[in-house]
N, C-alpha and C positions, 0 to 999 in steps of 0.2 A: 504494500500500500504506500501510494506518495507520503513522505511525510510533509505536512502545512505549516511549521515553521522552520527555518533553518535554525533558531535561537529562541528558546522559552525562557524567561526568569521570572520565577515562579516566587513568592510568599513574601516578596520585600515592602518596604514602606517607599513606595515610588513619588513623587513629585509631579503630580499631574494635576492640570486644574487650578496652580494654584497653590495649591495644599500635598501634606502628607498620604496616601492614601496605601493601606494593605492589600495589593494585587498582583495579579500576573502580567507580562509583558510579552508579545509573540511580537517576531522578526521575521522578514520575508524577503529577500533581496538586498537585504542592506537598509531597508525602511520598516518602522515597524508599524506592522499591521492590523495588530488589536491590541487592547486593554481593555480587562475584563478580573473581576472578583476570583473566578478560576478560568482557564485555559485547559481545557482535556485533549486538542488535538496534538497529533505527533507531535515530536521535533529531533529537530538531526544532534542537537545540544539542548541540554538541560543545566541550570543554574540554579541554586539553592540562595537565595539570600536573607534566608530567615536573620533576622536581626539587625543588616544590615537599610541603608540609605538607596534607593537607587534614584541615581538626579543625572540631569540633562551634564552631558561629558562640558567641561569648560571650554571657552571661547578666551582666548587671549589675546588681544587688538594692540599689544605693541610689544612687537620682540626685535631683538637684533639678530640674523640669522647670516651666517657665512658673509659680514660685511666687509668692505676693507677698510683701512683705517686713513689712509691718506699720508702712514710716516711705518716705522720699524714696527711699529704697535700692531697685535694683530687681536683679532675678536678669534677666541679658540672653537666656537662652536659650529658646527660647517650641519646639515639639513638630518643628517644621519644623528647627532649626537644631541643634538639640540629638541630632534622630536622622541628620543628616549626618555629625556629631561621631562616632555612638556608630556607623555602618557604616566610616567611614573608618578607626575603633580595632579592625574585627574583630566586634563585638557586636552582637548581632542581633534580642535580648530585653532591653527594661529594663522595673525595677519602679520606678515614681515617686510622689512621695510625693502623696495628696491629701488637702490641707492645709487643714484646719480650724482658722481663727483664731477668738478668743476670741467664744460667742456666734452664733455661724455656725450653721447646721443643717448636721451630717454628711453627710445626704443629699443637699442641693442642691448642698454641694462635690463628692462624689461624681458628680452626675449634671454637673458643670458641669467635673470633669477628661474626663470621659468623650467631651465636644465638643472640648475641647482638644487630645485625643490622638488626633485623625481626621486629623492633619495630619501624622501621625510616619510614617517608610520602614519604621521596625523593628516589631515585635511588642512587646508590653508588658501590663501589669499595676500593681497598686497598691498601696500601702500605706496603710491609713485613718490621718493624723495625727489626732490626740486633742488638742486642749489645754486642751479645756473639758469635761469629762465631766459630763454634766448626764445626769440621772435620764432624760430624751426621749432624748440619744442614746447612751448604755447600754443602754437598754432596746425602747425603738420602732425607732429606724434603724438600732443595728450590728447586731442578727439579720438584717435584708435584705441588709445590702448584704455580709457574710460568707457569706452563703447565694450570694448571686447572682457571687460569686468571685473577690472580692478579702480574701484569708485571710490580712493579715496586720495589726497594727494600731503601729504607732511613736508614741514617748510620750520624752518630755525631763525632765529631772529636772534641767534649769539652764534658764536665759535665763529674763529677766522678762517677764511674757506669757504664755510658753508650756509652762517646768515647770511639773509637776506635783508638790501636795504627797504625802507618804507615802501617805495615808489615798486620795487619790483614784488615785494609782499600783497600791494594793492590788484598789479599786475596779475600775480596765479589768483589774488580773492575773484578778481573779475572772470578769467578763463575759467573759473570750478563753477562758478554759477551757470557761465554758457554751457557749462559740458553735464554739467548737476551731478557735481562732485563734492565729496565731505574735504575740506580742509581741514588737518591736524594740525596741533601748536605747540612746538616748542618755545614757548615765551618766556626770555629771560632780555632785560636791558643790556647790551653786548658794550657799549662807551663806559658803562658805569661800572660794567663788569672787568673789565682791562686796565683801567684806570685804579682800584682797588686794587688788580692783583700786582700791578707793576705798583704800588706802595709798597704793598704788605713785603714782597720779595726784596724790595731791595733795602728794605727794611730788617732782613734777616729774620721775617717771621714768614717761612717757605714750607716748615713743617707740615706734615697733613693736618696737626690739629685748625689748623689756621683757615682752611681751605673755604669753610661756611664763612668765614668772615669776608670774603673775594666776591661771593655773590648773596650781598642781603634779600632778605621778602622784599627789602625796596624795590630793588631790579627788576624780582619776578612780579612785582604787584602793577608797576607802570606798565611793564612788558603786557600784561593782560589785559590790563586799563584798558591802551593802545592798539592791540588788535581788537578786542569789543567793539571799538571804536570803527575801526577800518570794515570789521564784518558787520556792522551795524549801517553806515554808508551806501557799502556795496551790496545788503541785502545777501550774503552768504553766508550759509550756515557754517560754523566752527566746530571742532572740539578741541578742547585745550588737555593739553597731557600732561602727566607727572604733576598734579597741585600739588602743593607741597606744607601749606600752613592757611591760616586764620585769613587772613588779610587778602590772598587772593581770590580764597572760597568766597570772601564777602563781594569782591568783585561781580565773580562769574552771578552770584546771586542777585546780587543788583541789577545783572543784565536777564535773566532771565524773566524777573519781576516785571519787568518794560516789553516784555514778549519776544525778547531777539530769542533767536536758535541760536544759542548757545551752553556745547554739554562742556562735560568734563568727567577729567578720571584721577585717582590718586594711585597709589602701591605698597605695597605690604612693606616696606622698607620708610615710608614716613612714616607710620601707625606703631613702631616699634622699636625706631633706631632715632638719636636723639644727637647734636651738634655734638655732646661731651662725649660721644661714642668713638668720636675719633680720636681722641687725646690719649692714646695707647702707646708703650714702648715701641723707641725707634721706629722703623718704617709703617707698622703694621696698622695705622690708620688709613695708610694708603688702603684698606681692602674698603675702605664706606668712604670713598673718592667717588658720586655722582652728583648729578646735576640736573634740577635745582635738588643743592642739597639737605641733608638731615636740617630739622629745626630743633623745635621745644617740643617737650610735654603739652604744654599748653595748646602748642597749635597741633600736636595727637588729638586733645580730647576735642577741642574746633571739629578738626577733619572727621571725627567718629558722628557730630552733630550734625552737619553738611550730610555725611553719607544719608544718616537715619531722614534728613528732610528729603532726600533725591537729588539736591543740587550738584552732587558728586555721585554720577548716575553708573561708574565703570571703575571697576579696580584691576588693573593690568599688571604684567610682573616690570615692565620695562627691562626686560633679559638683553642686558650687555655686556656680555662673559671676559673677562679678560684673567688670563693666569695671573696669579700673586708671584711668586717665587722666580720668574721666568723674565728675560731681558726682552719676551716680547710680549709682555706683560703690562704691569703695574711698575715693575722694575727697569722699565727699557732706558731709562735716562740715567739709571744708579738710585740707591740706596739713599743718598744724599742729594736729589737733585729738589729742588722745589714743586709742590703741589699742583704746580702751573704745566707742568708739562709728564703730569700721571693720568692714564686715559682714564676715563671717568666711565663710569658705571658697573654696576653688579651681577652676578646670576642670579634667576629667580623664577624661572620657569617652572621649575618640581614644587619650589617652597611657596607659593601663591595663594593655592587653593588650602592648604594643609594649615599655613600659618592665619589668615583670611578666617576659617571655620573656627581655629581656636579660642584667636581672639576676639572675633565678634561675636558668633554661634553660641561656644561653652560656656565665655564667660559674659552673658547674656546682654552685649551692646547691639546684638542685630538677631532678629529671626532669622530660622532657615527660610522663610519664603524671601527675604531682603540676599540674600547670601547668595540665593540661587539666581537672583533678579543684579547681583553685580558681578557674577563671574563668569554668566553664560547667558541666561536671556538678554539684559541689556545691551550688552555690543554686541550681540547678534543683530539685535533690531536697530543699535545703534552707525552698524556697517551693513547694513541689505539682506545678512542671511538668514532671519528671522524668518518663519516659522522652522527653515531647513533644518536649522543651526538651534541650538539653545530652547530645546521643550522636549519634551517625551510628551508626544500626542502622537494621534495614529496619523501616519504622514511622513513625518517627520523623517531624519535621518535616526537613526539605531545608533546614538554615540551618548554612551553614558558611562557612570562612575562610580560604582557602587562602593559605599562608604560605610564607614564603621565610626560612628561619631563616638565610640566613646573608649577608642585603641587611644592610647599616650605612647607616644613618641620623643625619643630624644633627637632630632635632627642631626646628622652628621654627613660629611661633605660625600660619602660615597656612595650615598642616597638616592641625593641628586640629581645621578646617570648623565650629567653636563660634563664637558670636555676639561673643564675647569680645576683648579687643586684649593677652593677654600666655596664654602657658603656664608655670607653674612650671618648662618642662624647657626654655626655650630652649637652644638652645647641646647640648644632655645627648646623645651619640652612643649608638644601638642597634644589635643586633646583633639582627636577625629585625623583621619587617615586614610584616602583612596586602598580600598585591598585590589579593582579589578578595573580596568581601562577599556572601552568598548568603543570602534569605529566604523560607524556602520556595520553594526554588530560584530567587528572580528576582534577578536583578543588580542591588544597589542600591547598591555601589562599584568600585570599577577604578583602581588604583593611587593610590587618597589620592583620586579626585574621586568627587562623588555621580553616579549615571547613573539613578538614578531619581526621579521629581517624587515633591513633598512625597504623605503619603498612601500608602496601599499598606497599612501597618502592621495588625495584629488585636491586639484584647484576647484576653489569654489568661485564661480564668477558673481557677478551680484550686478542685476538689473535695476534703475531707476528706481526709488521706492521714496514716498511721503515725509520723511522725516528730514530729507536733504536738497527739499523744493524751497526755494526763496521766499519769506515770512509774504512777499504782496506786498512792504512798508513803504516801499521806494515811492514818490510823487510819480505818474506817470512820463511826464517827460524825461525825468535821468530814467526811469526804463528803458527810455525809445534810445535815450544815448547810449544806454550800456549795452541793450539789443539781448533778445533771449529774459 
């Protein structure tokens, strides 16, 4: 007799609707096809989850994936090692950035992420980096390659190289509206931030403890201010990345209040790592060298307020793996060199979801229904792949997570399954723990190890959808000027 599902999981407390609910779950091609109280027909696999969680696999909307770095620095995690990381964390969908350095055709990085990402377990998607907007790819490459479905475009407004001035920041806000693309924001004041740091340095205050003091909330708070500002003008929707404290959240709130489209998202690395985290023997503050950096406690318990209102609607890892110990590294300049020139960012792809449920979940700052709605339905629907992506509904894609909220975990770096030799959470006890990884219903982890070879993964294209259509605010005639 045929068997009618390829995948039954039978007796868990699944996430559907909503809510908790005690049922079964049938699988049929990679989509699944019923839920129901009980399930009696065949299946080619059967799962027990009595006890366990089963919830929609996570969506992670901003990772760094096999990038280059522009200098000796290299990012260690390449599509293979990076989606071991992001199944062993629960996540089953990432959007990674493709990264156009200065001078580069759009297109050919585009079509040359597109090889790279053949090698990933998870499903994924893209973000078109910008750092050179030149009239070609403005105008001839990003209509394609937004059309062909990757709808969103990330743009920096610091680092040298790769911000962008006002005038050409204005420039892609206008191109994403005509093409009806999501602009992402790296917002930090880049004068104010170079200016500090050539103090602090030559000042002999180079240490990494120092490094939060190079880019204050001021920087990031104007930096937001100002693009609000520019997407408010031109009528395109934003989302701002990596918040990082009190004062910017109050920003994005304010604009939200006035009806602009505009999200945001913050990271398990602000919620739990603090400016004085750096101030550690010798080099080793260099491992919480990101950007915008650690704050306060204070602007913790802010950003935990922010999440519970919605105004912080996406918690991402920002997975920027760079080795510690290694000269192409963290260490690439020496042991002794200034903070100014340590590549910045953390791994955090595994530790997301695991650190995210502890802290909010266990110790009861967020519901699981808030939990589920920030690390998989919202940037699902926040990036187009909503209902695909992020729900267990019948329809849906089959990528779930089935959890054990109440396994305690001590976090340790070979966990992980990142290419990398440190996690920011060694030592850091959890309370809730991914035991099983499902993508499109295939098992691609089992208690912390990979069980499926590199590969497997699909690009998810993402069509036009409501939430990334221009608010109407504009007076009609700057419409007619800006055209579309």
């Amino acid at each position: 007799m045929a068997e009618d599902f390829d995948l039954l999981i039978r007796n868990g407390d699944v996430f559907t609707g909503g809510a908790l609910c005690r049922c079964d779950v049938g699988v049929r091609n990679g989509v699944i096809a019923a839920i129901a109280d009980r399930l009696d027909a065949p299946a080619a696999r059967t799962v027990d989850a009595a006890g366990k969680l089963v919830l929609p696999g996570g969506v992670d909307s901003h990772v760094h994936i096999d990038q280059p770095s522009g200098s000796a620095a290299e990012m260690c995690d390449d599509f293979d090692s990076a989606s071991a990381s992001a199944a062993a964390g629960g996540t089953t969908t990432v959007i990674s950035f493709a990264w156009q350095s200065p001078g580069e055709s759009l297109a050919g990085i585009a079509e040359d992420y597109a090889r790279r990402a053949r090698k990933s377990r998870v499903d994924y998607t893209f973000h078109l980096t910008i750092t050179d907007p030149t009239e070609k790819v403005l105008e001839d490459e990003l209509p394609a390659l937004v059309a062909a479905g990757d709808r969103s475009i990330k743009i920096f407004m610091t680092y040298k190289g790769v911000g962008l001035k006002d005038k050409d920041i204005l420039r892609v806000l206008d191109a994403a509206r005509r093409n009806r693309a999501l602009v992402c924001v790296h917002a930090e004041n880049h004068a104010l931030i170079e200016y500090l740091t050539e103090k602090l340095v030559s000042a002999g205050l180079g240490a990494p403890k120092y490094f939060p003091l190079s880019k204050p909330m001021t920087a990031e708070r104007e930096a937001v201010n100002r693009i609000i500002a520019f997407s408010e003008a031109l009528d395109t929707p934003i989302h701002i990345f990596h918040v990082s404290g009190a004062e910017s959240a109050a920003e994005i709130e304010r604009a939200q209040q006035r009806g602009l489209k505009v999200t945001a998202e913050t990271c398990p690395h602000y919620l739990t790592i603090t400016a004085d985290d750096l101030d550690k023997p010798g080099f080793e503050g260099a491992k919480l060298i990101f950007g915008p950096p650690a704050r306060t406690v204070a602007d913790q318990d802010a950003l935990w307020n922010y999440i519970r209102r919605g105004v912080i609607s996406v918690i991402s890892s920002d997975h920027s793996p760079s080795r510690y110990d290694d000269v192409k590294g963290k260490k690439v300049a020496g042991e002794d060199a200034p903070f100014s020139v340590v590549p910045n960012g953390v791994p955090g792809l595994a530790a997301r979801m695991p650190v995210l449920f502890s802290e909010g979940v266990s110790k009861g700052r967020i519901t699981i229904a808030k939990f589920v709605d920030l690390v998989s339905a919202e940037p699902a629907r926040r990036f187009g792949i909503f209902p695909q992506k992020g729900l267990v509904a019948v329809g849906s894609d089959a990528d779930f997570v089935i959890w054990d909220p109440e396994r305690k975990v001590v976090i340790r770096n070979e966990m992980m399954r990142h290419a990398g030799d440190y996690t920011p959470w060694e030592g850091f006890e959890v309370t809730g723990w991914p035991s099983a990884t499902y993508v499109r219903g295939r098992l691609v982890c089992k208690d912390g190890a990979p069980v499926a070879e590199a590969g497997g993964g699909r690009h998810v294209p993402r069509a036009p959808y409501p939430l990334i259509e221009p608010a109407g605010r504009a007076r009609a005639e700057l419409r007619d000027a800006l055209g579309a």
